[in-house]
N, C-alpha and C positions, 0 to 999 in steps of 0.2 A: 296332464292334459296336452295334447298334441296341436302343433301349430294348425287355425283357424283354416278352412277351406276358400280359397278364392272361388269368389260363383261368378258368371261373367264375361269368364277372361278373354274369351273372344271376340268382345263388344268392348273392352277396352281400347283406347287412341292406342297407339305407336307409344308416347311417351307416358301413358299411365302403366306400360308393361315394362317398359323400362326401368320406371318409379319403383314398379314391385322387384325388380332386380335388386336395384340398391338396396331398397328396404330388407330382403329378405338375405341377401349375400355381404350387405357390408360393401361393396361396389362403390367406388371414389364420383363424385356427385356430377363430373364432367364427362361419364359412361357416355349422355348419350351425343355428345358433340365428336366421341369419338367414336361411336356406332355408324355415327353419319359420313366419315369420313370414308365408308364405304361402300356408300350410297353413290346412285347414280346422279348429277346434277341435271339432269332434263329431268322436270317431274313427272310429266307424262310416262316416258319408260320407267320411271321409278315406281310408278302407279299401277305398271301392269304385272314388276316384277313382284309386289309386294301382293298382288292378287291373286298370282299364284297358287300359294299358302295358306298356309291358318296362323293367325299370331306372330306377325313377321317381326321382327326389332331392329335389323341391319339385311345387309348379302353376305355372303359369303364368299369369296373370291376364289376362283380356282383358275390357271389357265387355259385360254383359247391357243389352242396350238393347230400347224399345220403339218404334214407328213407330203411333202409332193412325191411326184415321180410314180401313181398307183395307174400300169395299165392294165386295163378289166375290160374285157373283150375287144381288146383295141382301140380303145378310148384312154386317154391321156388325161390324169386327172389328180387336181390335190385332195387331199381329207384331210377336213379339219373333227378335230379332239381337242376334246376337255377331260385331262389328266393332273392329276398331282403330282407323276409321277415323270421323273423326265426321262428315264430307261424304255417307260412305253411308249413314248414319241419315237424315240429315238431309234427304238428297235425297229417300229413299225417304218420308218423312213428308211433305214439301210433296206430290211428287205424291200421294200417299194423298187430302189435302185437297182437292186440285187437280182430281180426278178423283169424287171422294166431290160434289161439287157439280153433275156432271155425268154423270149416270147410277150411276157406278161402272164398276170391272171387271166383264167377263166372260169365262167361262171355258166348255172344254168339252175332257173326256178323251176320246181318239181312238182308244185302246189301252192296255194293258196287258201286252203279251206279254213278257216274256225271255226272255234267246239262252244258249246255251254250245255245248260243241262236244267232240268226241273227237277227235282229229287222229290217224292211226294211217298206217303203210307196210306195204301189203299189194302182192305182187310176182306181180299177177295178172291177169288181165282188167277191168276195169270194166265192161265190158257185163254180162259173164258175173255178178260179182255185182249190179249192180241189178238181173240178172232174179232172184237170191235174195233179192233186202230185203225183201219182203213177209213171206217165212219170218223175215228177218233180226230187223228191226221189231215183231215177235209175242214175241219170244224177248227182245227187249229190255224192252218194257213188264210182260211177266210176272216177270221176272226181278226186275225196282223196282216191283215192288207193294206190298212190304211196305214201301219205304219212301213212295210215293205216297198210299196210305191214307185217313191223317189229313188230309193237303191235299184229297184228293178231298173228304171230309168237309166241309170249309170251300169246296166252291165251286173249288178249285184242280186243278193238276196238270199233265201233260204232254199239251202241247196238239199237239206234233206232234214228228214224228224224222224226216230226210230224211238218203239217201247223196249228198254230192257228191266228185266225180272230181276230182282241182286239179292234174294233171300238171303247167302251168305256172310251180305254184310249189315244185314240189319231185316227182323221180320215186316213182310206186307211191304218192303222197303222196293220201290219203282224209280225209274230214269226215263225223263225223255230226251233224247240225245242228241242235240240237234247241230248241222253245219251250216255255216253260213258265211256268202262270201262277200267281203265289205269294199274290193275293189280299191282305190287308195288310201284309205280309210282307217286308221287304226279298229274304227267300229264298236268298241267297246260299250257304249251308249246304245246304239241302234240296236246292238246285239240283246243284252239287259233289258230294254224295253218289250222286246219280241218275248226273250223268257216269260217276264213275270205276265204280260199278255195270255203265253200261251198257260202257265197257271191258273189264271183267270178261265180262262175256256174249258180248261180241264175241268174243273172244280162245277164249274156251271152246266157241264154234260154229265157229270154224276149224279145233280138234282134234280137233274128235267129228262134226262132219257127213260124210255118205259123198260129201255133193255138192263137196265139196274136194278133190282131188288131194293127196297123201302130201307131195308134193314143195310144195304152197303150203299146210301149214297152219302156218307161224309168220307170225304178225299184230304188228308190234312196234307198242305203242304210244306214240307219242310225250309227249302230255300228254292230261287230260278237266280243262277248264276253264270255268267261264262266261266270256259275255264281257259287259264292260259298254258295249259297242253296242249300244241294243236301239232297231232305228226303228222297231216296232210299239209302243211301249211311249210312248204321243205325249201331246201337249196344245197346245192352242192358246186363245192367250187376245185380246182386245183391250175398247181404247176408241171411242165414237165422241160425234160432237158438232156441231153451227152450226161452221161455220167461225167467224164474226159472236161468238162464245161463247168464244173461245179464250182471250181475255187481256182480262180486267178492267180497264174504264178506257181502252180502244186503241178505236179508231174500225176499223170493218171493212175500211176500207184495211190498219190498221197489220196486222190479224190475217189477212188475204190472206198481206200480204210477209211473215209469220209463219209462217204453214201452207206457205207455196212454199220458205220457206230450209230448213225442218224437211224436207220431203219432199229436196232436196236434198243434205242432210246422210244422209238412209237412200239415198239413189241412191248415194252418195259410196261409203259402207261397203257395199252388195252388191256394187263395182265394184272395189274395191281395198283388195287383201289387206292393205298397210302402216292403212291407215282402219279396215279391219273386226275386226282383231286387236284396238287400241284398243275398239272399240265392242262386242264380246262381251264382251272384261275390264270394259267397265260395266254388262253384261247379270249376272253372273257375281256381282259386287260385290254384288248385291240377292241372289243366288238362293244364293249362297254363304253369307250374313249368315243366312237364316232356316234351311237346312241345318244350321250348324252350331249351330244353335239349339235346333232337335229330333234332334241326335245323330245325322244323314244324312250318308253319307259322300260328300262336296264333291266329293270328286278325282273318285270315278266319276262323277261328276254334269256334271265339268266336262268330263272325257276324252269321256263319250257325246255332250253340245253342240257341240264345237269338232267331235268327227267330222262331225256331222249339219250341220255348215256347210260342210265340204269334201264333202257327198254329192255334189254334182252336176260333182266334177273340179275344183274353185276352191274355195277357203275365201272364206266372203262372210257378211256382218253377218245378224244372225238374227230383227231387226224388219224389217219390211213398214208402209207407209204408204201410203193412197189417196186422193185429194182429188176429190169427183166430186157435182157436183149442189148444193153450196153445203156439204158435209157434209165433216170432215176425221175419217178412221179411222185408227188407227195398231194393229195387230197384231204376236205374235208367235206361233211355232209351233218347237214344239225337243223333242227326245226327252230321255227321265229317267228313272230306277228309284229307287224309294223307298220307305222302311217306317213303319209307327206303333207293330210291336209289337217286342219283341223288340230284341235289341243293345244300343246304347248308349243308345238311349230310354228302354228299358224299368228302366236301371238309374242313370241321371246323375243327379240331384236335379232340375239345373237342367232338361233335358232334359224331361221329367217335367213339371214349371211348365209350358216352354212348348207343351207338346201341351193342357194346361188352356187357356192363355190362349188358343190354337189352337179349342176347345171340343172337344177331343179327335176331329180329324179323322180321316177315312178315308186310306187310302194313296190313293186316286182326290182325293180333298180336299186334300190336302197337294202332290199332283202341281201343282193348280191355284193353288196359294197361293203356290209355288215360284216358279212361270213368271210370275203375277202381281208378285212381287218384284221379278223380272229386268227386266219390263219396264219396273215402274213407277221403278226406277232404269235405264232407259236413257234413259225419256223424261226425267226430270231432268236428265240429262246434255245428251242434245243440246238440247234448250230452253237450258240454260243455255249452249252454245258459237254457237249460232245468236244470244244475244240479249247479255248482257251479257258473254259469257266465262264459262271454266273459273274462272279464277284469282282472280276478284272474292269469290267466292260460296264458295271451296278453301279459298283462301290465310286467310281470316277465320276458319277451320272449325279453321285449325289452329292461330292466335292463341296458342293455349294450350298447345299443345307446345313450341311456342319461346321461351313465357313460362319452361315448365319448364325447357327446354336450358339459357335463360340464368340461372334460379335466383333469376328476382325475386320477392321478397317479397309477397305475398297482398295486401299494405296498399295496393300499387301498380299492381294488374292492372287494376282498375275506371278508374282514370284514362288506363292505356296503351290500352285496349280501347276510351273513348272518343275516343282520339287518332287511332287507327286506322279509325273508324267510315267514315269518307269516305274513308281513303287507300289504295295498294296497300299491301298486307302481306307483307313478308318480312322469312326471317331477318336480313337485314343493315342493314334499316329498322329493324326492331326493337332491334337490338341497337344499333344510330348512337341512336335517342331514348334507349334506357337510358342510355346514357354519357353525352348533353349532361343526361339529367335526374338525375344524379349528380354530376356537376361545376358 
């Protein structure tokens, strides 16, 4: 017989889920004094980070980090990220510097539209109703007006609705297709409401119009969902520069063989899928860090990129580089949906800061800041594997986790850190000098 089902558990206190921790793992009975220990002590911010969630027991710490030095259309600006990982700070900082010396970023929004969809099985003609959808389409937008309104009011709203037919991927199987533009607004809500709305309306003109036959007015709806593939919804950003300008200190020989390995390296990842997987996960590193910075949700962020790399039938790297007239350009261009107000921004502490530090961008601003992250942590990345390596510049970054693994003492990190200054770094380097410099 298998252990007992908890029924409940999300009406559980804080401490009665705790409780079930101990009870069911065996858990030292002082868990939750030390749960608490990383808790916030204002309980108000405590109260709103734990409402967040479902079934909270503690937080979870991660760094609040900054990257200064990002200029993005001539604006001077810090970004703050929330990484674990201190190579993506870090990287994304050098380039900031790197690039701040040399024009800066720039940026430019291409779209804003979002998508969602009605997906329903209608056991009918498809001619026969696209010759109705213009009735159809009328009776939808009237219908969400009352909840379109307000968005209209701001500039927004529902930018279009089209029928599509998709026999091929399921019989009688229909889409209604809709865009809609939410203005700074992640929308996600607004958008959802308008769907399942327009299901409603659908469903209610197949039983009452006389232009439907008796025998096809059941419209079954499958789901009304947004989706977070939105390729209207664009941005593209790049750098450019002297070739002769690349690298400080190199002789325009060395910054030729520089600019040719680096374009290399992007030919490499538009070419193969096992390379470009890698090199979006260092796109992603940057655009992920400042996301979860201002309370953006990452996944769809990440889910809409990786599509928009597989648009063209192959998944391929999502920087562009062109080397032409003595000039080296490196670009990138990737689809995103994103908000300033509302959700998690409008209510995180930290989140909140960093739209401040931000100087409290636009959602068209924040698009650009995004995709500037992403890149300017990709070009760290492959600069760094084209030139000294990954591992030189990683492995040093993370000195200090494996100082903590192994549990040396504060008194002795300054001299290990200088011992390592010239060498490769790893755990078992590391750990060989602790033991000969303890014996």
């Amino acid at each position: 017989m298998g252990e007992s089902i908890l029924k409940g558990f999300s009406k559980y206190t804080k401490q009665q889920r705790i409780d079930a921790l101990i009870q069911k793992y065996g858990f030292q009975e002082d868990l939750a004094n030390w749960l608490e220990s990383f808790e916030n002590s204002d309980i108000s911010i405590q109260k709103i980070i734990d409402d967040l969630s479902e079934n909270p027991v503690s937080n979870f710490h991660l760094p609040f980090s900054i990257a200064p030095n990002f200029v993005v259309n001539g604006k001077n600006l810090f970004f703050p990220l929330v990484s674990e990982e201190s190579s993506v700070v870090a990287a994304l900082a050098n380039a900031a510097g790197f690039w701040a010396k040399r024009g800066g970023f720039h940026a430019e929004v291409l779209g804003t539209e979002k998508k969602g969809q009605v997906h329903f099985i209608w056991n009918g003609n498809p001619e026969y109703l696209q010759s109705l959808f213009l009735e159809i389409r009328d009776k939808l937008f009237d219908e969400s007006a009352y909840l379109t309104a307000k968005m209209e009011e701001r500039g927004g709203g529902i930018t279009g609705i089209e029928l599509k037919s998709l026999p091929h991927i399921y019989p009688n199987y229909f889409q209604l297709d809709a865009g809609f533009e939410t203005c700074d607004a992640m929308g996600a809500n607004f958008i959802n409401s308008c769907l399942e709305q327009f299901g409603k309306s659908l469903q209610n003109f197949f039983q009452t119009s006389e232009k439907i036959s008796t025998g096809q007015r059941e419209c079954e709806i499958i789901m009304a969902i947004l989706s977070n593939y939105t390729p209207e919804s664009r941005v593209r950003a790049w750098v450019e520069c002297p070739i002769a300008k690349l690298l400080e200190g190199k002789s325009p020989l060395e910054c030729e063989l520089f600019a040719r390995k680096f374009e290399q390296a992007i030919r490499i990842a538009q070419a193969d899928v096992s390379r470009a997987v890698t090199h979006n996960k260092g796109i992603f590193n940057g655009i992920d860090a400042l996301a979860v910075a201002t309370g953006n949700d990452f996944r769809a962020i990440e889910a809409c990129g990786h599509a928009f790399a597989a648009r063209n039938g192959q998944y391929t790297g999502l920087t562009d580089v062109r080397i032409q007239d003595g000039k080296f350009y490196f670009s990138i261009e990737l689809t995103l949906a994103v908000g300033v107000i509302g959700g998690v921004t409008a209510v995180h502490p930290l989140a909140k800061l960093a739209m401040q530090i931000l100087d409290n961008p636009s959602a068209k601003e924040l698009m650009m800041y995004l995709t500037v992250a992403g890149m300017a942590s990709n070009f760290g990345a492959v600069k760094a594997l084209v030139s000294v390596g990954i591992q030189q510049g990683h492995m040093k970054m993370h000195l200090s986790n494996i100082m903590n693994q192994l549990k040396i003492p504060e008194i002795h990190r300054h001299k290990i850190q200088e011992y390592f200054q010239d060498k490769t770094v790893s755990y078992s380097a590391v750990e060989e000098y602790w033991k000969n410099k303890r014996t």
